[in-house]
C-alpha positions in Angstrom: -0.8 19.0 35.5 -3.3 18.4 32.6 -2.8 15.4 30.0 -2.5 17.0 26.6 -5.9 16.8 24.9 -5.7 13.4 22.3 -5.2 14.5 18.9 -8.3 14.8 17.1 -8.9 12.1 14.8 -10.2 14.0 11.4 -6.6 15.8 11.5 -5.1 12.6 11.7 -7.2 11.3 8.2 -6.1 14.8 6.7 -2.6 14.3 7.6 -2.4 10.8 6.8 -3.7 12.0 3.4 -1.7 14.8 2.7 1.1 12.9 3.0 0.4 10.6 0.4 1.6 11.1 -3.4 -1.2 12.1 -5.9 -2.0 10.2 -8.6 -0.1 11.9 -11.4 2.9 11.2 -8.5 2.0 7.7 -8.6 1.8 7.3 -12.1 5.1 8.8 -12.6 6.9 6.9 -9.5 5.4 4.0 -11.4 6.8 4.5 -14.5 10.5 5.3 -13.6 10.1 2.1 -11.7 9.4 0.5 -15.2 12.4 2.0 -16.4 14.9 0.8 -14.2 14.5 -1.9 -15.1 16.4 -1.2 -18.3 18.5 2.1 -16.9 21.2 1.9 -19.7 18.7 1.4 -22.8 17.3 5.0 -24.5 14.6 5.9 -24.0 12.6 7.5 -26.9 9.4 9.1 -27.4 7.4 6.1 -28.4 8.6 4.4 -25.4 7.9 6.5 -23.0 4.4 6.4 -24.3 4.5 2.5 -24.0 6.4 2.8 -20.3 3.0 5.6 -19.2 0.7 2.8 -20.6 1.9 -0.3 -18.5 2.7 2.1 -15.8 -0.6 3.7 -15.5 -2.9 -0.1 -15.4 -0.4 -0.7 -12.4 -0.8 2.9 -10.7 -4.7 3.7 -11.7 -6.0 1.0 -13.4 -8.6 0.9 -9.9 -9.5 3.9 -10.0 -12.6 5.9 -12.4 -11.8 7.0 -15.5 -12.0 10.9 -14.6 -9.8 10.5 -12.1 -7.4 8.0 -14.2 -7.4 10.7 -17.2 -7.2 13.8 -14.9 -3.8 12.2 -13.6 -2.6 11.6 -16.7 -3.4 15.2 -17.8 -1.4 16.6 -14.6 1.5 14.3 -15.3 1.2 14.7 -18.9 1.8 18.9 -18.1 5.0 18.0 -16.0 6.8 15.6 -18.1 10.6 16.3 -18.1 11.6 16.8 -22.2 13.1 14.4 -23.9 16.2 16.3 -24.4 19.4 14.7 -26.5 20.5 10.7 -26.2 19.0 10.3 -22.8 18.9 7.0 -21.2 15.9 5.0 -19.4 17.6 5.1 -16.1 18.2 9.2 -16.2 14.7 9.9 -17.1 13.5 8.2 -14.2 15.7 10.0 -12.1 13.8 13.1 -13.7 10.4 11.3 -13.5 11.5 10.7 -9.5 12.2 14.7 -9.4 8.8 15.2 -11.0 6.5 13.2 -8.3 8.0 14.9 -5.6 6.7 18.2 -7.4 3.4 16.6 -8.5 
């Protein structure tokens, strides 16, 4: 019996990097991070501006500014609504929800 052929390494890279998160993914795993560490305090429109900030010099802070702002963009375009007296640790619950769609 023939050994199976070895797998071929470009289709290794491509799976390796479609596995990864995207950037916009990133920045929002990144910022729900940042907001648990507070979950109980609100979270308010100005804030989450301030929570994207910090969060995005952690998550893209290496990379060009095209790709940095094109992240934001994308994440910008699927940010959950700030709906009603929400709290810091239920939006990052949405934020999480968002990544995995990102």
């Amino acid at each position: 019996m023939s050994q199976p052929a070895a797998p071929d390494p470009i289709d290794i890279c491509l799976r390796v990097l479609l596995d990864q998160p995207t950037y916009a993914a990133r920045l929002a795993l990144a910022m729900a991070d940042t907001l648990d560490q507070d979950p109980a305090g609100p979270i308010t429109y100005l804030g989450r501006e301030h929570v994207m900030d910090r969060a995005a010099d952690t998550a893209l802070g290496h990379l060009p500014d095209v790709v940095a702002e094109e992240s934001h963009r994308a994440l910008y375009a699927a940010l959950p609504p700030l709906l009603g007296d929400i709290t810091r640790g239920e939006y990052a619950l949405q934020l999480r929800a968002t990544a995995r769609r990102l």
